[in-house]
N, C-alpha and C positions, 0 to 999 in steps of 0.2 A: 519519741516513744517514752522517755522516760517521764516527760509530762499527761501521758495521754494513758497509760499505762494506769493507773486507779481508776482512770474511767472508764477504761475498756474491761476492765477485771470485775466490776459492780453491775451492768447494765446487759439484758438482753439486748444488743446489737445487729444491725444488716449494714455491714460495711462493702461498698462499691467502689472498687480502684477500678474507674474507665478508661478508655483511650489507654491500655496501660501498657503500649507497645515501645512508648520511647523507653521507661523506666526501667521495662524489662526486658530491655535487650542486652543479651548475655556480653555484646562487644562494647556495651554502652556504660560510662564512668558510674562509679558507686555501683556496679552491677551485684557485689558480692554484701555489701549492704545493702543494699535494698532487698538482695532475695533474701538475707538473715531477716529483715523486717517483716516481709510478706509470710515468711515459716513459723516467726513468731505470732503475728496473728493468726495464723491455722488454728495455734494449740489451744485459744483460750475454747475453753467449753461453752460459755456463753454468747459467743460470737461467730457468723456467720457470715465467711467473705466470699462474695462475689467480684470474679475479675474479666473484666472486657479486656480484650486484647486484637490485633491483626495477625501479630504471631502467638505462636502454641508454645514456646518456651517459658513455661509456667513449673513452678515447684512439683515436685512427687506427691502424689497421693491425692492431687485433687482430679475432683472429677469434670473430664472434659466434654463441654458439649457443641457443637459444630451448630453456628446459627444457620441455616439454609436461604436461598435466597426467598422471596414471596410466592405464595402461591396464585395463580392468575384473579381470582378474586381478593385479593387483597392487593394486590398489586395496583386493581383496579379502585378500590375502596381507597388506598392511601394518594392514590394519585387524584379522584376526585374531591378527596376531602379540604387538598391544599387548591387546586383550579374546580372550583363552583361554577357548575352548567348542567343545564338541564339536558342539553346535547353530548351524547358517549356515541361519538363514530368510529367505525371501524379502524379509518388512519392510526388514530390514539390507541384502538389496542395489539397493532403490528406495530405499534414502535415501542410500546412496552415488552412487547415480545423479543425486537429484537434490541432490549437493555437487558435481557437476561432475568426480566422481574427482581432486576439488583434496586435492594431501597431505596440506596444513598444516587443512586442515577436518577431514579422515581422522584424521590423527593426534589430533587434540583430543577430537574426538566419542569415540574409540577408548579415550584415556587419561579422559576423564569416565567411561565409562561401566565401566571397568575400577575407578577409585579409590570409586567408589559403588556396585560391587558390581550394578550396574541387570542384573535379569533382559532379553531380549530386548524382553519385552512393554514391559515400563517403559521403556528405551530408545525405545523406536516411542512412546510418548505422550510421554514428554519432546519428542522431536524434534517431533511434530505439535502439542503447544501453546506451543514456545518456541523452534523454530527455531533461526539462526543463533544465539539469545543462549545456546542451552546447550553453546556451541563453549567452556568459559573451565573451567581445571584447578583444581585446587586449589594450584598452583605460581604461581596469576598471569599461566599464560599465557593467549591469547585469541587469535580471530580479530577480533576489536572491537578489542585494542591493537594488534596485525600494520598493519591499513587505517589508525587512527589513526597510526600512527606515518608512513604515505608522506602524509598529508591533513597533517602537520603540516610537514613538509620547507620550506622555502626558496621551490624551485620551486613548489608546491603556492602557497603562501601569496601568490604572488607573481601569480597568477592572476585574483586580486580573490573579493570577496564575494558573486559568483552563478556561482564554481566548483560549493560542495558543492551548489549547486541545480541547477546540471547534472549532476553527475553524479547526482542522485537521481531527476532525468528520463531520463537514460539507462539508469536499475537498475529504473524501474517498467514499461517495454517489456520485454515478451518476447527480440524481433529487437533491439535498442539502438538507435539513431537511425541514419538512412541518411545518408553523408556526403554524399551530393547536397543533402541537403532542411537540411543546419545554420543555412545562413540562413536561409531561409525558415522555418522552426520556429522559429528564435530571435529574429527581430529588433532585439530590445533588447539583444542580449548584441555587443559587437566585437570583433570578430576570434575569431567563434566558431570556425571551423577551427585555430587557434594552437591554443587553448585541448581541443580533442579532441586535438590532437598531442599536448602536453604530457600528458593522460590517461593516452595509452599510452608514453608514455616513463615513466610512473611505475607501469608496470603495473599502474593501476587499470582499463584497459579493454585490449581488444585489438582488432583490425581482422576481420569475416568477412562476405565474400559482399557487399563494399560497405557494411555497416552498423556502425558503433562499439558492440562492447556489450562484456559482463563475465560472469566465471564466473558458477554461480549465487550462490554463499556471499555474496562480496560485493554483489550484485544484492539479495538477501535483506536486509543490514543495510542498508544505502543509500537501499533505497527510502523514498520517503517515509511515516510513520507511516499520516494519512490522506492522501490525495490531492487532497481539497478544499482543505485546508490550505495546497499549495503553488502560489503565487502562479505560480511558471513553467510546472508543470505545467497548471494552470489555462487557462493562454494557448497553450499546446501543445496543449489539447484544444482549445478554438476555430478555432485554427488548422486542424487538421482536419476539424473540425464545419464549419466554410464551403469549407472545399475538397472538401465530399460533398455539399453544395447544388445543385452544378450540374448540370441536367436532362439526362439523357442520349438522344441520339440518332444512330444511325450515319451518318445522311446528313449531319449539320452538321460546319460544321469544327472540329477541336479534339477530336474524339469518342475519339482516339487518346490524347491527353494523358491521359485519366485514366485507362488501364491502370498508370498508378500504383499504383493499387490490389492489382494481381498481387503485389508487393513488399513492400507495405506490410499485407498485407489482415491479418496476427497482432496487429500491433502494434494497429490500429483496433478489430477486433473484442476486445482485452480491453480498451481505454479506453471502450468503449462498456458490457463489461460490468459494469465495474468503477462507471461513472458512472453507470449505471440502475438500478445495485442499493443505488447511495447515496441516490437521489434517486428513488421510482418515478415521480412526477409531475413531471421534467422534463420539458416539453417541447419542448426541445431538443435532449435525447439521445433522444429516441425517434423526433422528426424524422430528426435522424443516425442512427437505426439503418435506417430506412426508407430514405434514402437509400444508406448501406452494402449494403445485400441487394439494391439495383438495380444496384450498382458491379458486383457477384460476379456478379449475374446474365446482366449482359454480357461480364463480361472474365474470370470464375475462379468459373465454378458447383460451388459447395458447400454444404452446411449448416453449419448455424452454432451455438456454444453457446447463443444468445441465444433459439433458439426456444420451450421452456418456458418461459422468462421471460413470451415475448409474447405467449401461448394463454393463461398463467395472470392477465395484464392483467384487471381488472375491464371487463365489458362495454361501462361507461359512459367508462369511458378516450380519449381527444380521439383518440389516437394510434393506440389497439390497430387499428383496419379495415384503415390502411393499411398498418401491420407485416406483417399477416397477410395481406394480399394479395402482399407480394414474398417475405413466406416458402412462400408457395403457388408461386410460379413457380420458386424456390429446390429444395422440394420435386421441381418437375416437371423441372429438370434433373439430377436423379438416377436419374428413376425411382419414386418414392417415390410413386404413382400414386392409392393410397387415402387415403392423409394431405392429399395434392393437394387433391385430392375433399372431405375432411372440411373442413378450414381452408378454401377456397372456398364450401362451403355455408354457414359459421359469418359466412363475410365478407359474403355475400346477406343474410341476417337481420340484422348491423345496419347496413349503410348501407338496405336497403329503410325501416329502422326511423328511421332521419335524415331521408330522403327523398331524399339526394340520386343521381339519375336516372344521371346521370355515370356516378357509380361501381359503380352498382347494372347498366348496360348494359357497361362494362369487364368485372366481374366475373362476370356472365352469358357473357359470351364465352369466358373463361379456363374458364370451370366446364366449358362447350361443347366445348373442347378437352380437358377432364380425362374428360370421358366418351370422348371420339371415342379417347384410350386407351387406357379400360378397354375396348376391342369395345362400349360400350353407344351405338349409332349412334342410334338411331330416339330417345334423349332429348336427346342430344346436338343433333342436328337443332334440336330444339323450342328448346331455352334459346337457338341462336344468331339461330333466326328472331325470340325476345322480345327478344332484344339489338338486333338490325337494326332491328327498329321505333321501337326507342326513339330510336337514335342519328339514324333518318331522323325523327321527331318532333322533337328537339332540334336538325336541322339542324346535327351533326358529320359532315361528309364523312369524312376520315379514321378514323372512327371504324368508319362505317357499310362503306367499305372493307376496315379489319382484319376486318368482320362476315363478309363475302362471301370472303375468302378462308376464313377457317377454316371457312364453310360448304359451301365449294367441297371442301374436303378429308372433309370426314363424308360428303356425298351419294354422294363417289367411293369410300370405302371399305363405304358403303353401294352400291353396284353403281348407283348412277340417275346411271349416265356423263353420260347426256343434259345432264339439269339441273344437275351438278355443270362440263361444260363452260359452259354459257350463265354459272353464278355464276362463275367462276373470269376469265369475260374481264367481266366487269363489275367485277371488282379489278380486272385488268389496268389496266381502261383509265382508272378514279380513281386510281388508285397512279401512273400514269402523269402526269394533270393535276396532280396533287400533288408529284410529283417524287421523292417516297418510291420511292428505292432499292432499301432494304433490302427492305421488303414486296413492291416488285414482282418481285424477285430470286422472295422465296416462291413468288409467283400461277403465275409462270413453271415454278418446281417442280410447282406441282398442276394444271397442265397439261400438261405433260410427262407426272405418274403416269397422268392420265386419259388420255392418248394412247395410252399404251403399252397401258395397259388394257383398251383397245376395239381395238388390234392395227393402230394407223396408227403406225406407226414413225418415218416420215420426220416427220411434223409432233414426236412426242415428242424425236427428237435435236434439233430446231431449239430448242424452249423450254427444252431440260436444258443445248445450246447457250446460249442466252442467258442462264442463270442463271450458267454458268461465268465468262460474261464480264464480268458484273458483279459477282461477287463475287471475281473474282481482283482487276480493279482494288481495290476495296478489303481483299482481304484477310481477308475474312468467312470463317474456319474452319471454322465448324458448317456455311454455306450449302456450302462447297466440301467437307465431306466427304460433306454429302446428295445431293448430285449427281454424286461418281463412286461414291457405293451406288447411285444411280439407273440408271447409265449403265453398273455395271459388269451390274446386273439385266438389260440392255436388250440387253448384248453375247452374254450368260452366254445370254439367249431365244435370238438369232441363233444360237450355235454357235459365236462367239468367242474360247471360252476365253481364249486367253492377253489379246486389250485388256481381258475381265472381269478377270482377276486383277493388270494393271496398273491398272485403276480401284481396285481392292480395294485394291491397296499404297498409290496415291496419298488415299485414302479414309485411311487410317491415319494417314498422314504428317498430316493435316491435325486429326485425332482424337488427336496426342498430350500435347496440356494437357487434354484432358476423356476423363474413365474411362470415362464414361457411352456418350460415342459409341464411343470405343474396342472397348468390350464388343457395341456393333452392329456396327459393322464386323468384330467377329470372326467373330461370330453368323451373317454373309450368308457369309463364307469356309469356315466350315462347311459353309453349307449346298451352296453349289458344289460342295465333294468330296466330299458325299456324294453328291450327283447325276450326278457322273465317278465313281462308286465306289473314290473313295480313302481309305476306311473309317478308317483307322489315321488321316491326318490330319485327316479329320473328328473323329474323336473327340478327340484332341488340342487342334483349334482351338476346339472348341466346351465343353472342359470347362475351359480359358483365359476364354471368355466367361463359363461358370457363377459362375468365382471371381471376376470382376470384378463382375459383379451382386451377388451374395451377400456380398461385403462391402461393396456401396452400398446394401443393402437390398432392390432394386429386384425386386420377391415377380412382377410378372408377365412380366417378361424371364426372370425363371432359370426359370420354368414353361414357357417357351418353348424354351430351352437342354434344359431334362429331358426336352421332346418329342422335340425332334428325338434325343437321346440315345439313348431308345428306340427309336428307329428305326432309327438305326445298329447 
């Protein structure tokens, strides 16, 4: 400085300290000189310093700006400008998509596949059997020595000996770790919140949507080879594995804490798939899978990758009945009404085959309601009447109650009002001695349809009344958008239009985390303008509906959608 110092003092200057992450690592020798250096050239007035860096530990007062990764045409433009062809195929731009459009990955993949001459096709199977590792030039450079080089730093080193095993748990999640759950995922680890700071100060990870994670490139070298292998990952699956144990029910308290699950559901669903396909006869992770598809099926109904896995279980499997019983209910909040059907009959044959009654009267009921679906009543009827026997045999109240509602609802859509009123208050009134909530919110619905049914209105708003009230106290979505479809049906008979179509909007508002209902609710707003002959929005709302079905799969709702179609 002291030689450089008249010439810096004379000249309009653009000074560029790059790569300036060794220099200016706070752990790193001469750290207190070198930042007096860099502070000093701030002040001169004619001078203007630019500093690259991987970490953000940079003096006060300058201005920080976060490079981002490429945007997909540029990604594309830097990567043809290093490999010249006249051919841009698709492979090439799903494998830049999955580098995260990270430059320094671009560039390398770009310049390998330029210095070896790789046709397209060759390049696509390099990348698919050797991933990040065929990121390294014939120059020596790499994205293996790039990561090394911020993993070897000061700061880095300074972190202790279950860093790179964090960060190797944080590269084998999808989503990266949620900063809520650090301790509790780590316990062994102190001051594990420091220790993610310092991550993203060394940009190995960055911060999104509350969870710590990383590009893909680095997530690719990082992760762990196997996953068994690593000790913390190992304890990280545990850790989730007993926090999916707990039985869920909406009337108890706590039932709310585990919509955790909504947040987390990527991260669990690949450590499940990743640990069942290592192990098929765990049975641990098949318990945890079974418990996962009951998480979703109350707080984020979707299907899941794992299903093939769990049909293709050998029959004799400890685990397969009851996978395949929440994948059936999984199924049935989509829509997915024949698969329902098939994996519920699959589930009858082998717990009848166990013997055990339990689950063979459970899964009788559920089958009961996959027909009351399909329009096929009069069998649906039969399986809930063998279900109800059973459970009144075994002396399960609760059980024999979920019987009589869902029976209560086939008789009614089978037209025997009668007998479908008499079942529907014999739920009532065990849902009631029971205290179960949630159920009697239901009974309270299918009393309600059956009122309206038989054309006594006032008694139907009292029980579509009482559903509301109890599922607003809790909060219960699906029961509250069932009931302003009920309500807005109920308005829409009156001549009401406009409370129909304020039921119809509030009906949506409550169907906006599930497509499934979404796709009904749109379905019944159709069907109202076409009944007011508002043709044009009909058709509109209702081909809104088709395409929400038709990408859920769901083959007898969009049959339903193409009817009414026609008829507009």
């Amino acid at each position: 400085m002291t030689l450089l110092r008249p010439f810096l003092s004379s000249n309009e200057i653009f000074v560029v300290l790059d790569n300036a992450e060794s220099i200016l690592d706070p752990q790193g020798a001469n750290a207190q000189d070198i930042y007096g250096v860099v502070e000093e050239l701030s002040q001169f007035n004619n001078l203007c310093l630019c500093v690259t860096s991987r970490i953000t530990t940079i003096p006060p007062d300058y201005k920080c700006l976060d490079v981002p990764t490429l945007s997909t045409d540029a990604a594309r433009s830097a990567f043809y400008h290093i490999y010249d062809t006249d051919e841009r195929p698709d492979p090439i731009n799903n494998i830049l998509e999955r580098l995260d459009f990270h430059p320094l990955s671009i560039t390398l993949l770009a310049t390998v596949a330029h210095q070896n001459r790789w046709g397209t096709d060759r390049l696509r199977r390099e990348w698919e059997g050797r991933r990040t590792s065929v990121l390294r030039t014939e120059h020596n450079k790499s994205l293996a020595a790039a990561i090394e080089l911020s993993l070897s730093s000061p700061m880095f080193q300074e972190l202790g000996p279950d860093a790179r095993a964090l960060l190797g748990v944080t590269a084998f999640f999808p989503q990266g770790v949620d900063e809520n759950n650090v301790d509790w995922l780590f316990p062994t680890i102190p001051n594990g919140a420091y220790v993610f700071d310092k991550f993203c100060i060394l940009s190995l990870t960055y911060r999104s949507n509350g969870f710590v994670t990383m590009l893909a490139p680095l997530r690719d070298y990082l992760s762990p080879e196997g996953p068994g292998s690593s000790p913390l990952l190992c304890m990280t699956k545990e850790r989730y594995f007993t926090r999916m144990s707990v039985k869920l029910n909406p009337n108890n308290p706590g039932f709310d804490d585990t919509r955790w699950i909504i947040s987390e559901d990527v991260n669990v669903e690949h450590l499940l798939d990743i640990f069942t396909s290592i192990d098929a006869n765990s049975d641990s992770a098949w318990d945890a899978c079974a418990n996962f598809m009951e998480h979703l099926f109350w707080h984020k109904e979707r299907l899941v990758v794992l299903g093939p896995r769990i049909e293709g279980l050998p029959d004799d499997h400890r685990s397969k009945p009851e996978c395949l019983f929440w994948l059936s209910r999984l199924f049935n909040s989509v829509g997915h009404d024949m698969d329902r059907k098939r994996v519920l009959s699959h589930t009858l044959v082998l717990w009848r085959e166990r013997g055990d009654d339990l689950w063979v009267a459970s899964v009788l009921r559920d089958l009961g309601d996959a027909n009351h679906q399909m329009r096929l009543f009069k069998e649906g009827i039969e399986l809930e009447k063998e279900a109800l026997e059973i459970f009144e045999r075994l002396g399960i109240a609760e059980g024999k109650a979920h019987c009589l509602g869902s029976l209560a609802e086939l008789l009614c859509s089978d037209k025997q009002f009668d007998a479908a009123e008499e079942t529907a208050s014999r739920a009532i009134d065990l849902f009631s001695e029971q205290g179960n909530q949630h159920k009697l919110c239901q009974s309270h619905h299918v009393l309600g349809v059956i009122y309206r049914s038989k054309g006594e209105l006032e008694k139907a708003i009292y029980h579509f009344e009482a559903v509301l009230g109890i599922a607003s106290s809790f909060n219960w979505r699906g029961e509250l958008c069932r009931v302003h479809c009920a309500l807005a049906r109920l308005s829409f008979d009156q001549g009401k239009f406009d409370d129909a179509d304020a039921h119809v909007e509030q009906a949506k508002l409550h169907a906006v985390d599930n497509a499934y209902r979404l796709g009904h609710t749109m379905r019944l707003q159709a069907e109202f303008w076409y009944q007011r002959h508002q043709f044009a929005e009909a058709k509109s709302e209702v081909l809104r509906a088709a395409q929400v079905f038709e990408k859920l799969g769901a083959a007898y709702d969009l049959e339903g959608c193409e009817e009414l179609l026609q008829r507009i």
